[in-house]
C-alpha angles and dihedrals in degrees: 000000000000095000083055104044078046091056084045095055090041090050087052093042103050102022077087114074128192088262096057089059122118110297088232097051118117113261092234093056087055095042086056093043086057091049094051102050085042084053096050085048091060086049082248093144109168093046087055094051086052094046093049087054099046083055095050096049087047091056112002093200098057093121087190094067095044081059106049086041095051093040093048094052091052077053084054099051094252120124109161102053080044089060085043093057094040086050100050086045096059096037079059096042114019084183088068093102085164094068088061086070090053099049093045092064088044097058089043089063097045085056093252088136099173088032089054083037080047099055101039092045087056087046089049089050102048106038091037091230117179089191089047090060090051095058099051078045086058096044088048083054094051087050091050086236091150091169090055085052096067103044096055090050094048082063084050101057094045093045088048084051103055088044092053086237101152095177094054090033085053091054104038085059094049090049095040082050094048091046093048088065095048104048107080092182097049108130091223106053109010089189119173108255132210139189094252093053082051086058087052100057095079092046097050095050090047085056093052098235 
């Protein structure tokens, strides 16, 4: 879970490049902000961090840079100076729906878990991420929050729905459907649940339904 909610965060990071910055933004912030993702490429860590920060103090509302540089600290091993940097960005540019991925997982790290559901249920809501879903629905899982589970699929399906998207629709159902046997308390189903039902989850939602 953690290797995919990390794929998530580094799509978000680097889908934005220097030239998709604000229109406004100084051309030396962006220079420095190039630098800095050509520099993480190259696996020179330190001379990208210093390079996200000269382009923050250069223009303190340049979100990209808020999320290479959060991002690149997680990288490092270092969440709590990652939640610091994500906070500080959305406290600058409330807009800046991205950095609630990356504190989420921050805060995941640092053992906040409904801070880190917190964060990544507002991003989901307000970005109207499918994948984000899917990951609160994995972190339920891990927490063996079946309840939770279901719920969060059950966004899923209809989401998927109303994107026409038939693959994540069709497992969302088969999930939704696996789920519904194993939650004993659902308000839908209420079904009566065994051990051996617990073991099928897993081999109803391989088959794909």
């Amino acid at each position: 879970m953690r290797a995919r909610l990390s794929i998530l965060l580094c799509a978000i990071a680097t889908a934005v490049a220097p030239h998709s910055a604000r229109a406004d933004a100084p051309e030396s912030a962006l220079e420095l902000l190039r630098e800095a993702h050509e520099h993480e490429a190259t696996h020179d860590d330190l001379v990208a961090l210093r390079r996200y920060a000269e382009a923050l103090a250069m223009d303190p509302a340049l979100g990209d840079a808020y999320l290479g540089l959060g991002a690149l600290r997680l990288r490092r091993g270092d969440p709590r100076e990652a939640e610091r940097v994500f906070d500080v960005a959305l406290s600058r540019i409330p807009a800046l729906h991205r950095a609630l991925v990356g504190r989420a997982e921050a805060r995941w790290a640092l053992g906040f878990r409904a801070e880190a559901e917190d964060d990544l249920e507002e991003y989901a809501r307000e970005a109207g991420d499918p994948g984000a879903l899917r990951e609160l629905a994995a972190w339920y899982a891990d927490e063996s929050r079946a309840p939770a589970q279901l719920a969060t699929w059950r966004r899923i399906r209809v989401m998927a729905s109303e994107r026409g998207d038939a693959s994540l629709e069709h497992e969302a159902r088969t999930m939704v459907r696996a789920l519904q046997l194993l939650v004993a308390a659902d308000p839908v189903t209420r079904p009566t649940v065994d051990d051996a039902t617990r073991r099928g989850i897993a081999r109803v939602a391989a088959r794909g339904g």
